[in-house]
C-alpha positions as CSV (number, residue, x, y, z in Angstrom):
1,X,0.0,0.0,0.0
2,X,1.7,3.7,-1.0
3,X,1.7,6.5,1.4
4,X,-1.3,8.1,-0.3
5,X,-3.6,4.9,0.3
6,X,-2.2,4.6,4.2
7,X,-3.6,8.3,4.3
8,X,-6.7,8.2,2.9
9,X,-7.4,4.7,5.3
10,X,-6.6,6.7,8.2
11,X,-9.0,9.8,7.2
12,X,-11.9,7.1,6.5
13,X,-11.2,5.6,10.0
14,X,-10.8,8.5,12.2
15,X,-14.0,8.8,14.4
16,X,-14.9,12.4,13.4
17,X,-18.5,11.8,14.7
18,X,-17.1,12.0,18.5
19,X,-15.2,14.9,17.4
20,X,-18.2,17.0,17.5
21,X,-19.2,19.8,20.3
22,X,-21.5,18.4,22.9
23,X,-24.8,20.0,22.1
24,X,-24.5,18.8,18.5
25,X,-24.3,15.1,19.7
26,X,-27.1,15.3,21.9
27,X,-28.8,16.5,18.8
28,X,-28.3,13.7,16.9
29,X,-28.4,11.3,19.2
30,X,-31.9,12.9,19.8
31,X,-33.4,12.2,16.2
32,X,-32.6,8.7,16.4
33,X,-34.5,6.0,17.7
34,X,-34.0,5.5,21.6
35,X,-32.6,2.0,21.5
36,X,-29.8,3.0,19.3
37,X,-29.4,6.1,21.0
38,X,-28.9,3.7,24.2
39,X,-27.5,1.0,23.2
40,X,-26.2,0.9,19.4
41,X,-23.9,4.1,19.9
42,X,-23.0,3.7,23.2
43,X,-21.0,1.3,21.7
44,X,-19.4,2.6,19.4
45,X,-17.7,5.5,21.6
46,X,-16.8,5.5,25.3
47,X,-17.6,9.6,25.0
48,X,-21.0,9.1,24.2
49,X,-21.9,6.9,27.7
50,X,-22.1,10.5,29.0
51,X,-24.3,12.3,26.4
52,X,-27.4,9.4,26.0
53,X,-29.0,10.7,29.3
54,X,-29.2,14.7,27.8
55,X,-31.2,13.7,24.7
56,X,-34.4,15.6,24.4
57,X,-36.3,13.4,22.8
58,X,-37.9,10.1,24.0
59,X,-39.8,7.8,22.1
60,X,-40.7,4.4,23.8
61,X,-42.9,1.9,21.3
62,X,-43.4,-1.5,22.8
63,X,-44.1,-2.9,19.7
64,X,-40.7,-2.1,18.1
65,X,-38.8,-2.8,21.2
66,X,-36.2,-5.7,20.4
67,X,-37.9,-9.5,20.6
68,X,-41.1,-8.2,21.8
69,X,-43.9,-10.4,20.4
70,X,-47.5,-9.1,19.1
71,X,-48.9,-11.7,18.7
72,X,-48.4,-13.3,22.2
73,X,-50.2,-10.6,23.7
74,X,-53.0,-10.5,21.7
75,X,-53.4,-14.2,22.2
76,X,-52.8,-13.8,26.3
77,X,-56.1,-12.9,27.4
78,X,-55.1,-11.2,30.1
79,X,-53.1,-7.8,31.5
80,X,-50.2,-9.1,31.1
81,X,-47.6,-6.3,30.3
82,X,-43.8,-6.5,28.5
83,X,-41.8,-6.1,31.6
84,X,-38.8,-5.8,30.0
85,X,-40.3,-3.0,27.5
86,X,-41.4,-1.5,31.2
87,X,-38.4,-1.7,33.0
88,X,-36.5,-0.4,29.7
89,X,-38.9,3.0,30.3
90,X,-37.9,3.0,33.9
91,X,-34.3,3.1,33.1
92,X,-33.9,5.5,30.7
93,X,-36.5,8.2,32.7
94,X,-34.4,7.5,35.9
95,X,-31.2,8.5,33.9
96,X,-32.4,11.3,31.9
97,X,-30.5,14.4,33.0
98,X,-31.8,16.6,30.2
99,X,-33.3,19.9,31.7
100,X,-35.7,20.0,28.9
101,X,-37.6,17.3,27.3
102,X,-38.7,18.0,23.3
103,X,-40.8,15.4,22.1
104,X,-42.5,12.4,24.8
105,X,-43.9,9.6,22.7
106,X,-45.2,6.5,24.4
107,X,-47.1,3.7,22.0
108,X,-48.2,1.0,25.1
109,X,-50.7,-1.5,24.4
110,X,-52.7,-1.2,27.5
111,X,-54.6,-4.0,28.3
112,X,-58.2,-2.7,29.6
113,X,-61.0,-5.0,29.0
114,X,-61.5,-5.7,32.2
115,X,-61.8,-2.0,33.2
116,X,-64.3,-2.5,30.6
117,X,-65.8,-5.3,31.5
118,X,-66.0,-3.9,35.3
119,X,-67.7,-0.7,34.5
120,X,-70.5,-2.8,32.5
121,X,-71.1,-6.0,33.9
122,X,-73.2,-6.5,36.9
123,X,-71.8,-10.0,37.3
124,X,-70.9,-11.3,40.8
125,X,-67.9,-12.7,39.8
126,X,-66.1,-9.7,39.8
127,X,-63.6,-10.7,42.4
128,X,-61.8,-13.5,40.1
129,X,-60.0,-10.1,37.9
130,X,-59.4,-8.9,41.3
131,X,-55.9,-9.2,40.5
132,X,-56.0,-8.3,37.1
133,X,-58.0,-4.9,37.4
134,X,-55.6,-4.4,40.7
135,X,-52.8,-4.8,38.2
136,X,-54.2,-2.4,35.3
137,X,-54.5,0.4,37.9
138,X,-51.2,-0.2,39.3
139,X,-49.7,0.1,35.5
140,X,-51.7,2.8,34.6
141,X,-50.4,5.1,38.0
142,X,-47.1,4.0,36.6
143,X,-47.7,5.5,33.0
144,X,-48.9,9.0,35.0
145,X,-45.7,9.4,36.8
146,X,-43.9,9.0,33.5
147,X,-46.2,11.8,31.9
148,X,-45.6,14.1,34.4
149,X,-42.0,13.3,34.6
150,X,-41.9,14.6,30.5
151,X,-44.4,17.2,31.6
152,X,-42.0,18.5,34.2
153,X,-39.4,19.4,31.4
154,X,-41.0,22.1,30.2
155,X,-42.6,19.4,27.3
156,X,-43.4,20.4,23.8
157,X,-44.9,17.5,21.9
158,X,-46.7,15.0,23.5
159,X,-47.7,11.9,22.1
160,X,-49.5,8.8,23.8
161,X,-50.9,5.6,22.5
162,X,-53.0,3.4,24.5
163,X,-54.3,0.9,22.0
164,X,-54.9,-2.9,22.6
165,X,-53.9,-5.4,20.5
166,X,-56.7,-5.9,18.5
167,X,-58.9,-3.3,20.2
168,X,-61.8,-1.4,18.3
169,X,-64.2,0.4,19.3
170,X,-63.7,2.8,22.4
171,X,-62.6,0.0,24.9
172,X,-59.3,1.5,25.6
173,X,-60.3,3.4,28.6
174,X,-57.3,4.8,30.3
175,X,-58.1,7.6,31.8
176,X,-55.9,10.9,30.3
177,X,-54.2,12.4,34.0
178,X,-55.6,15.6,34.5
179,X,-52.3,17.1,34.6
180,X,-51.7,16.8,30.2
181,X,-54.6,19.0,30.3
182,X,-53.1,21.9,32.1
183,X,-49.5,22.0,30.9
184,X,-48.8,25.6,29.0
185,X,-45.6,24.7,27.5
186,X,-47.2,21.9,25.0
187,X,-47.2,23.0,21.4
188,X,-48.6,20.0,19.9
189,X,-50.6,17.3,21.7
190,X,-51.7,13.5,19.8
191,X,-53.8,11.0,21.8
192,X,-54.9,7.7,21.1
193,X,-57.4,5.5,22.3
194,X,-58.0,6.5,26.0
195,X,-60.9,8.5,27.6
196,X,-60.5,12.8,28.7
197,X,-63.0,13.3,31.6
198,X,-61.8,17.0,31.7
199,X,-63.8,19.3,34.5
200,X,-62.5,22.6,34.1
201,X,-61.3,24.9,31.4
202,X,-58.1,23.7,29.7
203,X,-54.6,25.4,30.5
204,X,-52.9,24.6,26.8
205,X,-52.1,28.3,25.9
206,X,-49.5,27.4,23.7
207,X,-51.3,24.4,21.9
208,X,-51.0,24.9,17.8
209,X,-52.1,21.2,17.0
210,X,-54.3,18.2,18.7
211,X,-54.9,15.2,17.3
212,X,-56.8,12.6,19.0
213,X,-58.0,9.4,17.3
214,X,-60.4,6.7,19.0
215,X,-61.1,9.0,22.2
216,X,-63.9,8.6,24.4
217,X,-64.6,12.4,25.3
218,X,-67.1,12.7,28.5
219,X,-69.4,15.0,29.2
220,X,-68.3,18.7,28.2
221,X,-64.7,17.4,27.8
222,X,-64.2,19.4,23.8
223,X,-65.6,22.8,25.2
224,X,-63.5,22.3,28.2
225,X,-60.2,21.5,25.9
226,X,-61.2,23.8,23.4
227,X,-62.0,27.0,25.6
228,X,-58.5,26.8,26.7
229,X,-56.2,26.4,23.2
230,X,-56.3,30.4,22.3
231,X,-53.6,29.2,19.9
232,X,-55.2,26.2,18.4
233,X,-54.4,26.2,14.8
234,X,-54.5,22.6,13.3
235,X,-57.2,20.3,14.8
236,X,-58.1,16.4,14.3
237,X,-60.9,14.7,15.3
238,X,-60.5,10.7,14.0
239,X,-63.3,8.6,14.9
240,X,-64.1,10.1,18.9
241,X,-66.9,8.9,20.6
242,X,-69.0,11.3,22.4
243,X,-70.5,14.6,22.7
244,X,-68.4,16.9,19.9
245,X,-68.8,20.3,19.5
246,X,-65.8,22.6,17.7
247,X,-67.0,25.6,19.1
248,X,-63.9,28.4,18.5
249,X,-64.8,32.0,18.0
250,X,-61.7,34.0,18.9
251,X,-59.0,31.5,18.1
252,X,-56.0,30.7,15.3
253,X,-57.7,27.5,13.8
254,X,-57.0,27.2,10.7
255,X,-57.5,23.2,9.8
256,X,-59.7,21.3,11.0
257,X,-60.1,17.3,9.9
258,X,-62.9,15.2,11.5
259,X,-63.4,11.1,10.6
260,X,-66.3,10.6,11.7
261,X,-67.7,7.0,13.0
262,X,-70.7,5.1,11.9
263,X,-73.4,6.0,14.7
264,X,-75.9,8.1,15.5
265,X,-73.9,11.5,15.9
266,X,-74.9,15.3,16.3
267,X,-71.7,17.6,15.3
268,X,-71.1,21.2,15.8
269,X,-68.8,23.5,13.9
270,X,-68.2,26.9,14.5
271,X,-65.5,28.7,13.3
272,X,-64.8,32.1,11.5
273,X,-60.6,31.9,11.1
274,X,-60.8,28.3,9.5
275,X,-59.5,28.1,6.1
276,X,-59.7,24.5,5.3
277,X,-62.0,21.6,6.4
278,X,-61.5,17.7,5.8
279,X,-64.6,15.7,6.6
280,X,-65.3,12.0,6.1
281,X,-66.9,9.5,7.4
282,X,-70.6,9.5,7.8
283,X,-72.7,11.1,10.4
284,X,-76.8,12.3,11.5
285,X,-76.4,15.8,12.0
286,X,-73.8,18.3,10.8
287,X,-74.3,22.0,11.7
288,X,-71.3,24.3,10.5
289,X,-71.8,27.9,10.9
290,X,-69.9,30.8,11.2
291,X,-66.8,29.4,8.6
292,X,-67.4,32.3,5.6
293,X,-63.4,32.4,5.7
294,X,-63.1,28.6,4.6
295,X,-60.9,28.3,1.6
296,X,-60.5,24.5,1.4
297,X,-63.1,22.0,2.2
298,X,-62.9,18.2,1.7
299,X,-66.0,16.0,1.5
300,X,-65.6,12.1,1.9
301,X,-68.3,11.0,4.0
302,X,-72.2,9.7,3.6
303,X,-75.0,12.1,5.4
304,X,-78.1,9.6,6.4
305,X,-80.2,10.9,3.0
306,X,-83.2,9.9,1.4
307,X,-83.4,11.3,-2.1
308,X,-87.1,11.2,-2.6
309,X,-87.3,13.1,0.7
310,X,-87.8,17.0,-0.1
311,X,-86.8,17.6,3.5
312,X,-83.6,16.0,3.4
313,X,-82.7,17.8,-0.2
314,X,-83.1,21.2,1.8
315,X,-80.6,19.9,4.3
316,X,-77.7,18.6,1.9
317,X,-78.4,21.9,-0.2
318,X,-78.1,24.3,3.2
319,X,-75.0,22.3,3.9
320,X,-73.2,22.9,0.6
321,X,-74.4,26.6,0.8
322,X,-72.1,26.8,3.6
323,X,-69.0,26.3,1.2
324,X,-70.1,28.1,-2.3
325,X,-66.9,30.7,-1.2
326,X,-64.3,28.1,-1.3
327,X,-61.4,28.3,-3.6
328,X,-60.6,24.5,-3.8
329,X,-63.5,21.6,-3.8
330,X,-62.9,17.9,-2.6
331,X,-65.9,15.5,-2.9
332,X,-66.3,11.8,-3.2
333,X,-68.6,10.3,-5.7
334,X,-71.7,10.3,-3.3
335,X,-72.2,13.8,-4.0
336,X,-71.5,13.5,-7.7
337,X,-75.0,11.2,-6.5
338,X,-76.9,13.8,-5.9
339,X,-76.1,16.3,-7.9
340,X,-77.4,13.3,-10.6
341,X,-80.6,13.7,-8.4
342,X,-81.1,17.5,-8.7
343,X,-80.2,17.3,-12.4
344,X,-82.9,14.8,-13.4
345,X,-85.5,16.5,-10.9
346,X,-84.5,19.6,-12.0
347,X,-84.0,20.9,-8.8
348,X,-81.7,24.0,-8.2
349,X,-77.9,23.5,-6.9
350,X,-75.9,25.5,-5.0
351,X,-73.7,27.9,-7.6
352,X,-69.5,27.1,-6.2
353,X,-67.2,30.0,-6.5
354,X,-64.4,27.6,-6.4
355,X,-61.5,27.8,-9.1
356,X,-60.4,24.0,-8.6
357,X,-62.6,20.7,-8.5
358,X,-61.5,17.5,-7.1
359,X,-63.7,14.8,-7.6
360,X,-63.1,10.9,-6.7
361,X,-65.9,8.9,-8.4
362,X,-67.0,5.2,-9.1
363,X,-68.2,7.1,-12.8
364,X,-71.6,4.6,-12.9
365,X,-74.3,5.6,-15.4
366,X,-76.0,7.7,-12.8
367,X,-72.6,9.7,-12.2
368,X,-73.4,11.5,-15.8
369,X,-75.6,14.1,-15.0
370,X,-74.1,14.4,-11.3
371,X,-71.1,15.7,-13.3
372,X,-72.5,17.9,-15.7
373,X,-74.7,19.6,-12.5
374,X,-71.6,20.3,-10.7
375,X,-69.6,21.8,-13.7
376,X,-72.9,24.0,-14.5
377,X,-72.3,24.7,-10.8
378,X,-68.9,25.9,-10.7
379,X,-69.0,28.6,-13.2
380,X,-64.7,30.0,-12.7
381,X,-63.6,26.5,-12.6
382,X,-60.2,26.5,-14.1
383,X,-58.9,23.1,-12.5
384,X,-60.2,20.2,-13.1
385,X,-59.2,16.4,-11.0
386,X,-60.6,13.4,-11.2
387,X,-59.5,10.2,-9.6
388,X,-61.7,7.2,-10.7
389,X,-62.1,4.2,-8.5
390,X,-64.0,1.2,-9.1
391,X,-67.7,1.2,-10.9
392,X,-69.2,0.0,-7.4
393,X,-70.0,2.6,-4.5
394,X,-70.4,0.7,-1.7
395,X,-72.1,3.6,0.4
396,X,-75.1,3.9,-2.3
397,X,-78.1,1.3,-0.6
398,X,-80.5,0.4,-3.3
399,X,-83.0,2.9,-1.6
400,X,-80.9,5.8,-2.4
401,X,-81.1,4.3,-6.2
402,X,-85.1,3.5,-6.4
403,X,-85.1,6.9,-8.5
404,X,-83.0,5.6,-11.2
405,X,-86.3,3.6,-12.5
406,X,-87.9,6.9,-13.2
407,X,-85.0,8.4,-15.3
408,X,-83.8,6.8,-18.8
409,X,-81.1,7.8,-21.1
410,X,-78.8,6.7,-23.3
411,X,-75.2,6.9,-21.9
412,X,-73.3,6.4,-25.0
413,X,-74.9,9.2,-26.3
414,X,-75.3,11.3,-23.3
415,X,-72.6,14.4,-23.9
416,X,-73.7,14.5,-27.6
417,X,-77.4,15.1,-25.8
418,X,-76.1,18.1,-24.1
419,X,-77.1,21.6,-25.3
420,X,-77.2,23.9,-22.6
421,X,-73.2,26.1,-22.6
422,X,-71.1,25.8,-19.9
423,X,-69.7,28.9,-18.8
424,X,-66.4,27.6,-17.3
425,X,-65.8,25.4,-20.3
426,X,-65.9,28.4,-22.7
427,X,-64.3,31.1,-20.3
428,X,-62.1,29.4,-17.3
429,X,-61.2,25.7,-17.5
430,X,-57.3,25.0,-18.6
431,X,-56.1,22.3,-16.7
432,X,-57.9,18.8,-17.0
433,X,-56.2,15.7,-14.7
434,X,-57.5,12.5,-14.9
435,X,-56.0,9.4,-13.0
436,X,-57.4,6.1,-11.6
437,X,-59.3,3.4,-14.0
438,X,-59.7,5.4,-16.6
439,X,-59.8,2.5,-19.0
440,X,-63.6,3.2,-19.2
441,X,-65.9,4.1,-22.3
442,X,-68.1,6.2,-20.1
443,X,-64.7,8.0,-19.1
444,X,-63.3,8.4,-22.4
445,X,-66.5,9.6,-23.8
446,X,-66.4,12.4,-21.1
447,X,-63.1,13.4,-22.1
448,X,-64.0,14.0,-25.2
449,X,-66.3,16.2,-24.0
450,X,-64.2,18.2,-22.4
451,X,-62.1,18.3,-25.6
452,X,-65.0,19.5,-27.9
453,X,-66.2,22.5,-25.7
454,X,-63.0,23.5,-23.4
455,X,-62.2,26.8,-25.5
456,X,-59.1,27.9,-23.1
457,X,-58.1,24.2,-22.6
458,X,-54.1,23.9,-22.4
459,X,-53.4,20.4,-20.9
460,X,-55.6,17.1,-20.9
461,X,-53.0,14.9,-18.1
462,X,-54.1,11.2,-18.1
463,X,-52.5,8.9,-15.9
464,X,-52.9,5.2,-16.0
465,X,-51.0,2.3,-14.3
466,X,-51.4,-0.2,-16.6
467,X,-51.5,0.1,-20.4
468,X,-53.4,-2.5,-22.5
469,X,-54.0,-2.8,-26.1
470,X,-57.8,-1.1,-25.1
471,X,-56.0,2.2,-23.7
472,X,-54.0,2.3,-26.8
473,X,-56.8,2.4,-28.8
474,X,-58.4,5.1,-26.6
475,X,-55.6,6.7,-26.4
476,X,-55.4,7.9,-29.7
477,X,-59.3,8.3,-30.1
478,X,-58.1,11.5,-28.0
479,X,-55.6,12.7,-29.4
480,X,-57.4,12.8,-33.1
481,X,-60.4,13.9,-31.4
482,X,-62.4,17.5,-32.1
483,X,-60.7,20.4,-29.5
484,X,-62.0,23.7,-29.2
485,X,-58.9,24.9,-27.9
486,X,-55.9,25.3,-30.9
487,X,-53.2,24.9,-27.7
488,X,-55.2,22.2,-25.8
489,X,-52.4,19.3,-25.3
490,X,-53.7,15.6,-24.4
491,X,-50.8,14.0,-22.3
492,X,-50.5,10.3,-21.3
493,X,-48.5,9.2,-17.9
């Protein structure tokens, strides 16, 4: 080996990582995942025994902790707990010397059922999980004193995880320590399957985002949460059980995302800083007032409707009302649904000021007219998405369908049937982008369309995963077909 090589190998060998100020380990040894920031790099430098105990972020999973088994637990029928996952927690809080603590994530998989089970069974034999509900409350004290340990350190994010293994439904029931409630330095705040039996008015004055998926909320809990987040700007609601009202008046919200479950649900809105709303799901009631600021909204969810109800047509129509300002329009192919409805009845729509349209439909026969409604509908449309999914919605009962009787038309011939001008087709519409199965007559015959009456038209995107010898064909049916605009270009992805 020449001088030049022995160099070089002693360059690539030199440990410059421990070479590195203090604070910028700790850094690093921060973003990494705790049991490498333990163990792994311990190891590889004596220096860093000293700097593990200063990292500012701790993230315990007990499903990625080494050997741990799923499936044992799931199978165990009882509480029993990963000691070693425990003690592991134990250890590495009991060393922490860190003044501050960044981020606290803890994914546990709590085993409550027979908290459950004791709140509501009235069987006698209640003293046989005298042990096991003696050992669940034990474990869940535990789990407190390591919040408020993270709490203690002036905590940012907080991040907790209570599911089961193989849980659904709101049977995770550990109770949220009133203390997470009433800390002012959080910033951002994501819970998962427990229960918040909050009593007072929140102290989370420096709150931006909350997330909370699969939470039992009791009693007044959200007012009590929300009355106390004056910098709230990011909330998720993802299937919660209980009494839900997103009641903000003088706040920072800005996004607000609710998945809602399939029950019998009343939800409030109220909001006039929100700018962009994500709903899906399916729910009873839905009042949202007080949003005129909303530039964004996202519809993926069923209302309980009944098309041949005039009734439940004022209800759906007041509901869209609520959005007509809105810039950028999501909604799933239920809506493209009724629209069909109010086309064929000839009843009036709401008129959308949006300038993009995102629309995810099964494009059925009965889509048709849904589509031309909504494009009379939005009238300075200039974007155009469509994502196509299968030919099947599975939300659409036959009930919602015992219309379709009444109305007959020809489908091939549907968009040569159409008369009436579009106003965004001839003065607005420039960007068309189709993805999904569009390997569909229905679909290319709507694309053509598009092509014959889009008269500032300048790209037609289509993007398909699989290209058969049908697609080809299609393919260039589009490209020779009729455009109104000279500059509209058809694209293939």
């Amino acid at each position: 080996m020449n001088m030049y090589a022995k160099q070089r190998s002693c360059v690539l060998n030199e440990d410059r990582l421990s070479r590195l100020p203090d604070d910028i380990l700790i850094h690093i040894l921060s973003l990494l995942p705790l049991k490498d920031a333990v163990k792994g790099i311990c190891n590889a430098s004596r220096r860093f025994h000293k700097f593990w105990p200063f990292i500012h972020t701790l993230n315990f999973d007990q499903c990625m902790f080494p050997e741990h088994d799923c499936d044992y637990y799931l199978e165990a029928g009882r509480p029993d707990y990963d000691e070693r996952f425990v003690h592991s927690v134990r250890h590495v809080l009991l060393r922490s010397k860190s003044p501050t603590i960044h981020k606290f994530c803890l994914k546990f998989h709590f085993r409550l059922s027979y908290s459950f089970w004791q709140r509501t069974s009235n069987s006698t034999g209640i003293w046989q999980y005298y042990d096991f509900l003696r050992s669940e409350k034990r474990m869940a004290n535990e789990i407190g004193t390591w919040i408020q340990f993270a709490l203690n350190k002036n905590l940012e994010v907080l991040d907790l995880s209570f599911s089961e293994h193989g849980t659904v439904g709101p049977q995770a029931l550990y109770d949220l320590p009133n203390c997470v409630l009433s800390s002012p330095h959080l910033v951002e705040l994501r819970l998962t399957h427990c229960t918040i039996n909050a009593k007072k008015k929140s102290k989370l004055k420096s709150l931006k985002t909350l997330y909370l998926n699969n939470v039992v909320l009791m009693d007044q809990s959200m007012d009590y949460i929300l009355s106390g987040c004056p910098m709230l700007e990011e909330l998720t609601l993802q299937l919660c059980y209980g009494h839900i009202r997103v009641v903000l008046l003088n706040s920072n919200l800005k996004t607000l995302k609710l998945d809602i479950g399939w029950f019998r649900q009343r939800i409030h809105v109220s909001c006039p800083t929100l700018l962009s709303l994500d709903m899906s799901g399916a729910v009873e009631v839905l009042d949202i007032a007080n949003v005129a600021s909303i530039a964004e909204v996202s519809v993926n969810r069923n209302l309980i409707f009944d098309f041949d109800v005039y009734k439940d047509y004022q209800g759906i129509k007041t509901f869209l009302q609520t959005f007509t300002r809105a810039k950028t329009l999501n909604l799933c192919s239920w809506f493209a649904l009724v629209f069909s409805v109010w086309q064929l009845k000839n009843l009036p729509s709401p008129t959308f000021s949006c300038k993009s349209l995102h629309l995810q439909l099964d494009f059925m026969i009965w889509n048709l007219p849904g589509i031309l409604n909504l494009l009379k509908h939005c009238p300075c449309l200039e974007n155009l998405i469509i994502k196509i999914t299968s030919s099947y919605n599975e939300f659409t009962s036959q009930k919602q369908l015992s219309w379709y009787h009444l109305y007959k038309f020809d489908a091939d011939e549907y968009w040569n049937m159409v008369d009436a001008p579009v106003q965004c087709l001839i003065h607005h519409l420039k960007t068309v982008e189709v993805a999904g199965l569009v390997k569909k007559k229905f679909v290319i015959q709507f694309l053509e369309y598009l092509l014959r009456h889009s008269m500032v038209l300048k790209k037609m995107k289509i993007f398909a995963k699989k290209k058969t010898s049908k697609f080809f064909e299609y393919e260039e049916r589009l490209l020779n077909a009729p455009k109104a605009s000279a500059s509209a270009a058809v694209l293939f992805y």
